[in-house]
N, C-alpha and C positions, 0 to 999 in steps of 0.2 A: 504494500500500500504506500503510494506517493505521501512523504512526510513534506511540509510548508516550515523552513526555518525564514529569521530576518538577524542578518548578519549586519553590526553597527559598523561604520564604517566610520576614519578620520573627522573628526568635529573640525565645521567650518567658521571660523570667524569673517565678521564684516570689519574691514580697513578703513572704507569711507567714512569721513569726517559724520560727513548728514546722516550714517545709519551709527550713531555710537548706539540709539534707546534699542535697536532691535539685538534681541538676544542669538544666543550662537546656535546654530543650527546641529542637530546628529542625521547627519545623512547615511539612509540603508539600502540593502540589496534584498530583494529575496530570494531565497533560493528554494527551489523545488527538487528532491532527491526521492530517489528510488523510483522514478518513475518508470512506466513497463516503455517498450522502444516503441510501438505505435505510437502510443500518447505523445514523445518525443519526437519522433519525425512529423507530426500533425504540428505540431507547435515548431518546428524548424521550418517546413513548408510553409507559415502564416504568421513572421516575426511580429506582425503590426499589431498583434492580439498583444505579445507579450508588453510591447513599448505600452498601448494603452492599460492594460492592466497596473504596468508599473506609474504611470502619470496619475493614475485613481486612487490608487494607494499612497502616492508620494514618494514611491522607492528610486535609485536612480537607477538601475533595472533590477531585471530577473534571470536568475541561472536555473538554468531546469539538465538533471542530469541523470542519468537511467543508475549509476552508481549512488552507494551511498558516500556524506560529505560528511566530513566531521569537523563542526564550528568551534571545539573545545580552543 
């Protein structure tokens, strides 16, 4: 069964003078593991799913991969 991690990625700071009030962002990924190879070549054939998927969620993408990934 495909497992849904979210991998934290490098905290970005804003530079510009005008954004001191906005706080620092934690930019993530998601990743999809163990998924069966259909399901992954469906999702390789039709990237545009994954980019919107990731824009709706916020993530800065998505990794989907038939192995398992271990985030420790």
């Amino acid at each position: 069964m495909p497992r849904l991690q979210i991998l934290e990625l490098p905290m970005e700071h804003n530079d510009a003078a005008t954004m001191d009030s906005s706080p620092p962002r934690t930019p993530f990924a998601v990743i999809l593991d163990q998924v069966n190879e259909a399901t992954a070549e469906a999702l390789r054939s039709r990237p545009e799913l994954l980019d919107q998927f990731a824009m709706k969620c916020g993530a800065r993408t998505v990794g989907v991969f038939t192995f398992t990934v271990d985030l420790a």
